[in-house]
C-alpha positions as CSV (number, residue, x, y, z in Angstrom):
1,X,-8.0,11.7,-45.5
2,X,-9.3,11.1,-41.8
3,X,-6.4,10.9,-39.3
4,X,-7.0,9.1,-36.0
5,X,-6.3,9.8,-32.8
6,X,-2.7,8.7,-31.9
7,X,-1.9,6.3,-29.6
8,X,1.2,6.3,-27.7
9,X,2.5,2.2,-27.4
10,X,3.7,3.2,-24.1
11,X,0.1,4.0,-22.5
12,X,-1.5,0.7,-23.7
13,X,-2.1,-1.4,-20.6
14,X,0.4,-3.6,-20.1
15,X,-0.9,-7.3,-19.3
16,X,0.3,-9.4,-16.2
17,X,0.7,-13.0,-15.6
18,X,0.7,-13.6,-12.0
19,X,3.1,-17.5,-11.1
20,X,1.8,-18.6,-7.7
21,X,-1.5,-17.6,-6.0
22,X,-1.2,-17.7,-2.3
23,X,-0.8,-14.5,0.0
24,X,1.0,-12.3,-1.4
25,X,-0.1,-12.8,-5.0
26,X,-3.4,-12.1,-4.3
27,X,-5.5,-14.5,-0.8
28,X,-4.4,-11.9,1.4
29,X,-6.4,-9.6,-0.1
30,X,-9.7,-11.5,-0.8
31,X,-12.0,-10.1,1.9
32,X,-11.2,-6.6,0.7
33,X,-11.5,-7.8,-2.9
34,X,-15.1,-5.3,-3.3
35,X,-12.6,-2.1,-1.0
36,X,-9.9,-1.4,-3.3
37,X,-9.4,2.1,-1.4
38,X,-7.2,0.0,1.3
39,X,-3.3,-0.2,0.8
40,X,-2.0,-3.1,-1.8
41,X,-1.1,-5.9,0.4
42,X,-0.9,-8.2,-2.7
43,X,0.7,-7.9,-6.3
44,X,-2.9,-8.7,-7.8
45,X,-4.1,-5.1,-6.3
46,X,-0.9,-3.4,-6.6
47,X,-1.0,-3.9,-10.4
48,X,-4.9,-3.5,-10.2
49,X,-4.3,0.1,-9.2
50,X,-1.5,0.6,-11.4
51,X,-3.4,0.2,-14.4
52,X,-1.9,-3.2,-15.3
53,X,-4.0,-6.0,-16.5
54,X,-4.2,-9.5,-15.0
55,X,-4.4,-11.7,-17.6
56,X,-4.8,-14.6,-15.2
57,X,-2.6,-17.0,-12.9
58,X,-0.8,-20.3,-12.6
59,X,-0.4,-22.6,-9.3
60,X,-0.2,-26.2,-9.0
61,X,-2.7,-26.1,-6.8
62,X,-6.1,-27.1,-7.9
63,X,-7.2,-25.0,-3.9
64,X,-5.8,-22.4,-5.2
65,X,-6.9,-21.8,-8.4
66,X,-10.4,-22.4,-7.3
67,X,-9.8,-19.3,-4.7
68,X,-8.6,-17.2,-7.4
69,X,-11.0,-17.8,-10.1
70,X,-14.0,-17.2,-7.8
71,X,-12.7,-14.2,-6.1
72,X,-10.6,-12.4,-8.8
73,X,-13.1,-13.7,-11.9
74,X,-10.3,-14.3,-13.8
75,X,-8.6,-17.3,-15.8
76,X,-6.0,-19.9,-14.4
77,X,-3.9,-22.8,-15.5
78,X,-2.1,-25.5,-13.8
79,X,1.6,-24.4,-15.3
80,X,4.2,-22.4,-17.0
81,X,3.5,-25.0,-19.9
82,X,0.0,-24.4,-20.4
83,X,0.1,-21.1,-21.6
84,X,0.0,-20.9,-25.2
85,X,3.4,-19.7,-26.5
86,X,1.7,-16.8,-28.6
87,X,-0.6,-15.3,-25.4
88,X,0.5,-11.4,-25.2
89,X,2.0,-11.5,-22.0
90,X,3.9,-8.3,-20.8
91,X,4.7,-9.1,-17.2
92,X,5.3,-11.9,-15.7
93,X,5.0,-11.3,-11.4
94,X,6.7,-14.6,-10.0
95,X,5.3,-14.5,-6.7
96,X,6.6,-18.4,-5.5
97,X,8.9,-19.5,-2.9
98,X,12.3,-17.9,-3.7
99,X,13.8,-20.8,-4.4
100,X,11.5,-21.7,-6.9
101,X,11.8,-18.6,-9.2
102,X,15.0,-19.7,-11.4
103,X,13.1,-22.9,-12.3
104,X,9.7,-20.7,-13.4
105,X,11.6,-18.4,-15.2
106,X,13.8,-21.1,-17.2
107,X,10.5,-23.1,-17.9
108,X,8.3,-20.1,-19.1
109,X,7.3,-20.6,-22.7
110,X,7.5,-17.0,-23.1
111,X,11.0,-16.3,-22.0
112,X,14.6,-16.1,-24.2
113,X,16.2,-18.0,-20.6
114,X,14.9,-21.0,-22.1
């Protein structure tokens, strides 16, 4: 009988989904994208140096996506929709307009609000 190492659920990394990409999700932060020693000005690098895993992000616009996927290397999609209902998604960082988040969090596939 060989018994592996055990692995507490709680340390796995938990994935994020960042909703909007302007300043403070991550632009702010895209000259310093190579220096991660300086303060978290965004939610991207906050999370980065928590140990969190961005899973991508979603903004309508086609700018911003662009920006992101070139200086983040990492996946993006239009909308809340176009994440497929079975993506492991642990966090969800709705960094939009105020006024916006009720409608995000009411359209997120993922969600029991819906």
């Amino acid at each position: 009988l060989r018994i592996g190492k055990m692995v507490n659920p709680m340390s796995a990394k938990k994935s994020v989904l960042l909703v909007g990409l302007g300043g403070i999700a991550c632009s702010y932060d895209y000259q310093d994208m190579d220096d991660r020693s300086t303060e978290s000005r965004t939610h991207f690098t906050a999370a980065t140096k928590a140990g969190l895993k961005i899973v991508g992000g979603i903004d309508p616009d086609p700018i911003a996506r662009e920006a992101f996927e070139s200086n983040c290397k990492m996946m993006t999609w239009r909308s809340l929709s176009d994440i497929r209902p079975d993506s492991k998604i642990d966090i969800v960082v709705v960094a939009t307009p105020s006024e916006t988040h009720k409608f995000q969090l009411i359209h997120f596939p993922h969600t029991s609000l819906q």
